[in-house]
C-alpha positions, 0 to 999 in steps of 0.5 A: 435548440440551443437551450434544450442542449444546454439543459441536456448538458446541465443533465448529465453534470448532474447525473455524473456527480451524482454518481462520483466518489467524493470524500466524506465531510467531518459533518458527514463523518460526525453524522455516521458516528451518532447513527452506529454509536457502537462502531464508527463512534466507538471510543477507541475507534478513530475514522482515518478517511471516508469517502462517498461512493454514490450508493453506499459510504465507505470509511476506514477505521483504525484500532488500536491494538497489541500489535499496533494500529490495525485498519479496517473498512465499512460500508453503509449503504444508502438506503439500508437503516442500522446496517453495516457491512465490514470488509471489501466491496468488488464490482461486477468485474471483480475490481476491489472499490479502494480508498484513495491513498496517498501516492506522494507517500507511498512514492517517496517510500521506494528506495531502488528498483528491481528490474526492467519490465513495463509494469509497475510492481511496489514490494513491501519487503524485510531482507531478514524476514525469511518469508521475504528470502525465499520470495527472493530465491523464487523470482524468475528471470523472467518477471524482472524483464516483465515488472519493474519492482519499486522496493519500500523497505520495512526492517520489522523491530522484532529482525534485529539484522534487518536494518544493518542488513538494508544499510548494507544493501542502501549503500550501493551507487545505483539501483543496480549495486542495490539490487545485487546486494539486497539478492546475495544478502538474501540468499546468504551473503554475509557481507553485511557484517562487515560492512561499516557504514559512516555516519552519513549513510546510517543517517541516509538510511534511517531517512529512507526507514522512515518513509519506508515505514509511511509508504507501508503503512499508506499501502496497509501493509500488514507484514512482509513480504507484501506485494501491490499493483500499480493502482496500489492494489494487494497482488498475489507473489505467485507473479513473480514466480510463475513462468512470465514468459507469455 
């Protein structure tokens, strides 16, 4: 009895690692690249991470563009010769099947937080983008007793304001200075402007810019305002806007 129980228990190790996502090796990742020569081999291409979900492969890719590098993900499946899907993967329940990230990254990428709320919310965000603003000018009372906001900062080059705008907004004492400062800056204040940080605090803020740009870009943010869950997952804005109140 003790033996069938211990062979039962070696069973089902078995069937559960044969179902667990695991990352894909660089032999794996070598393989797949002989196999689709055309798009995971492809010169110019690069293969940032892989892993294996039990039935298919899911790999993410990175091309370099006008832009800048843009991601993307594929999906081979197991059992299927010479096909590959691009795009997202969903379960039954809807879940999206998601790469794993770097949470020290994207952590380290928050430089205050908005509100009080149980839920964790990360917002990608550019205090000059006006995008970004009437996000701001919209987030009900409600959502900051609902959600706490983790703020990662990414000043876009092409907003030649948004950096002097968040050094202004960074130099508050505390998350709540920070917090009032980034609403008014936001929503007309100009105050920044005649702010004059010390040397300290540009080099505070080019610190805290430079993990900003590695949490956004860990989380693929392709723009601003980009909103995610605490799973790291992209979520509608209309959160923070809709009435919270339920």
């Amino acid at each position: 009895m003790k033996k069938l129980t211990k062979l039962s228990l070696i069973a089902l190790t078995l069937a559960t690692a044969a179902f667990a996502s695991t990352p894909l090796s660089k032999t794996d990742i070598d393989k797949l690249k002989k196999e689709y020569p055309q798009l995971i081999g492809k010169k110019g291409i690069t293969v940032k991470k892989g892993i294996d979900q039990g039935k298919f492969k899911q790999i993410e890719l990175e091309i370099q563009t006008r832009r800048g590098p843009q991601t993307f993900e594929v999906f081979v499946v197991d059992g299927v010769d010479n096909l590959v899907f691009a795009g997202s993967a969903f379960d039954k329940a809807g879940n999206k099947y998601s790469l794993p990230v770097n949470e020290k990254a994207i952590k380290n990428g928050v430089a205050f937080e908005m509100g009080t709320g149980p839920e964790v919310l990360y917002l990608v965000t550019d205090p000059e983008c006006p995008y970004c603003q009437r996000l701001e000018k919209q987030i009900k009372p409600e959502a900051l007793k609902k959600y706490t906001i983790k703020v990662i900062p990414m000043p876009l080059s092409f907003h030649k304001e948004a950096k002097p705008m968040y050094t202004y907004i960074l130099a508050g004492k505390d998350n709540k200075e920070k917090s009032e400062r980034m609403h008014k800056t936001m929503t007309g204040d100009k105050s920044y402007k005649d702010f004059k940080p010390t040397e300290e605090q540009k080099k505070a803020a080019n610190e805290i810019f430079k993990k900003g740009y590695a949490g956004a870009k860990e989380l693929k943010a392709g723009g601003t305002p980009s909103l995610y869950n605490s799973k790291f997952q992209k979520v509608s804005q209309g959160i923070l806007i809709e009435n919270n109140n339920k």
